[in-house]
C-alpha positions as CSV (number, residue, x, y, z in Angstrom):
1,X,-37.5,48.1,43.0
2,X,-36.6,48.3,46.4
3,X,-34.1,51.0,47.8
4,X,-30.8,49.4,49.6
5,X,-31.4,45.9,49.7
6,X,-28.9,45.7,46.4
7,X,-25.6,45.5,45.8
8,X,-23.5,48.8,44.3
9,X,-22.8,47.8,40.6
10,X,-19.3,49.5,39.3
11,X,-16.1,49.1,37.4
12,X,-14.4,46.3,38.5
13,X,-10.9,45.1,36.7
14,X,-10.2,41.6,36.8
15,X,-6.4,39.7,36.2
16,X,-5.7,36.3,35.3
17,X,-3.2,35.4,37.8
18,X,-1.7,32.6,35.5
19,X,-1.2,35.1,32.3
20,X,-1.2,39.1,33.6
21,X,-3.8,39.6,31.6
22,X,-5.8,42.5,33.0
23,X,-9.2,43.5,32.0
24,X,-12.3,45.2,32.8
25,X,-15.7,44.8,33.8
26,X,-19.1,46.1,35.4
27,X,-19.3,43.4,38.4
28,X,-20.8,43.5,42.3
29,X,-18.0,42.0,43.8
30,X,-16.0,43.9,46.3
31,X,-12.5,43.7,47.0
32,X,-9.9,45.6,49.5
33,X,-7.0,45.7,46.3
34,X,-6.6,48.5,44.0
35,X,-5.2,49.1,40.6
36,X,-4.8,51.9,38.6
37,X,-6.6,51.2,35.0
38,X,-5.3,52.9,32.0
39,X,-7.7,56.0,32.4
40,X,-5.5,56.8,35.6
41,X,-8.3,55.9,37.6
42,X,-8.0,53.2,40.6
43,X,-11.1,50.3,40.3
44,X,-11.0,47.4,42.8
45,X,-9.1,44.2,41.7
46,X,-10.7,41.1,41.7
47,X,-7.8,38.2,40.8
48,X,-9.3,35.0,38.8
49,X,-7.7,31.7,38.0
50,X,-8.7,31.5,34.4
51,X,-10.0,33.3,32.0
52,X,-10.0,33.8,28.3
53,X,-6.8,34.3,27.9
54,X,-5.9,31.0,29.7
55,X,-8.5,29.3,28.8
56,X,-7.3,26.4,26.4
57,X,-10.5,26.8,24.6
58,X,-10.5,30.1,23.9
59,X,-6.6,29.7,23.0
60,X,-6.9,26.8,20.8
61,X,-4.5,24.6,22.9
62,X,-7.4,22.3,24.0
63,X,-7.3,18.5,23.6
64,X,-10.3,16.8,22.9
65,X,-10.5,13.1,24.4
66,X,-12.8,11.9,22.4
67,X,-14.6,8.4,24.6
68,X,-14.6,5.6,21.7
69,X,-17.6,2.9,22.1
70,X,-17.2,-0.5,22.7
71,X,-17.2,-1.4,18.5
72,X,-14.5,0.6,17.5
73,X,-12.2,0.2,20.9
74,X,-13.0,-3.4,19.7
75,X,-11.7,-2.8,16.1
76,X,-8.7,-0.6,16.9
77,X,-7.5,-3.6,19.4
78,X,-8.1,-6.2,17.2
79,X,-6.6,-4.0,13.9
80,X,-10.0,-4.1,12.2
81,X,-10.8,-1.2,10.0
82,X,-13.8,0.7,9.6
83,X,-15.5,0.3,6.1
């Protein structure tokens, strides 16, 4: 491999900004925030919109929309039933 065309791999901790919920993670990205982790160390904070702790499919609040074909939209309008 090359030397110095890639980017410095290192502990990264990433927070859900909808939940709190902090966690952490070997990642590239760079940021200018720090936090202090829970080894007393500070890592660089990278803040995420969703993640599994939002995530209504990883928390089991998920809806699933299930798209009916045209026969049974067709038999729950009319009242038919399936046999």
């Amino acid at each position: 491999m090359k030397q110095g065309i890639h980017p410095e791999y290192r502990d990264v901790v990433f927070m859900d900004t909808t939940t709190g919920f902090k966690f952490m993670s070997g990642s590239t990205k760079t940021s200018t925030e720090k936090v202090e982790w829970e080894d007393g160390k500070e890592y660089p904070l990278i803040r995420v919109e969703i993640s599994s702790d939002s995530h209504p499919f990883y928390t089991g609040r998920q809806k699933f929309a299930q798209a009916d074909g045209r026969i049974d939209r067709f038999n729950k309008k009319y009242g038919l039933e399936q046999e």
